[in-house]
N, C-alpha and C positions, 0 to 999 in steps of 0.2 A: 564408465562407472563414476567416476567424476564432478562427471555434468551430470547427473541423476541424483547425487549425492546436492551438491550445488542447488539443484530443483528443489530437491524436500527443504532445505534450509529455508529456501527463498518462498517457501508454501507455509510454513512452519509459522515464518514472520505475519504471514497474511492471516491466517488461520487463529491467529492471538490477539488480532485488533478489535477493540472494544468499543465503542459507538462514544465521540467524542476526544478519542487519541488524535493527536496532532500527528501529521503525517509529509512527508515530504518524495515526490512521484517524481521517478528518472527514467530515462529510455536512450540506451545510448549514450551515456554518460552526460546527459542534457536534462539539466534540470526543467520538468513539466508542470507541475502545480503543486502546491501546499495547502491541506486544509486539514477539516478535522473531518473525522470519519464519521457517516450518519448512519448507514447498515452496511453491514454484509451476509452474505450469502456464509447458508449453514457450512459448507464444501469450502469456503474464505476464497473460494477463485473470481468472487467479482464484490469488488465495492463501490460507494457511493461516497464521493469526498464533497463537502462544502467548503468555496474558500471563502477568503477574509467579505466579499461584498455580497454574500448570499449564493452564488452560483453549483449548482451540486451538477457534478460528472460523474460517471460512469466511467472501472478502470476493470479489465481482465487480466487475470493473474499470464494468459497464455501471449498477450501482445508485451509480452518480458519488458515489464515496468520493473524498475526496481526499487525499493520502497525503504525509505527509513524514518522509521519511526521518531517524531523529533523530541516524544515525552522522555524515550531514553535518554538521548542525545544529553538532555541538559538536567538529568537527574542528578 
């Protein structure tokens, strides 16, 4: 129950990203890319990050990225 509980939080986060939030994408404790958010999907399980040189990627909520949000970060 734990890890289930863990899930929703980690959906929760996705689920509230706003098109233009700074974002910073980890897997494995390994930082992957930083950008800002351009869409996501109604469900938040898949978004769309641009980073700093124009490049937009494609991230699933199910290949356990872990996602922090960097607008909070430096609120």
């Amino acid at each position: 129950m734990r890890q289930s509980s863990r899930a929703g939080k980690r959906l929760s986060r996705w689920t509230s990203l706003e098109r233009g939030d700074i974002v910073t994408l980890y897997r494995r404790g390994v930082r992957c890319h930083t950008g800002a958010i351009d869409e996501r999907t109604e469900d938040g399980r898949t978004i769309w990050v641009i980073d700093g040189i124009g490049d937009r990627r494609l991230f699933h909520f199910e290949d356990d990225y872990e996602l922090i949000d960097t607008d909070d970060v430096f609120a």
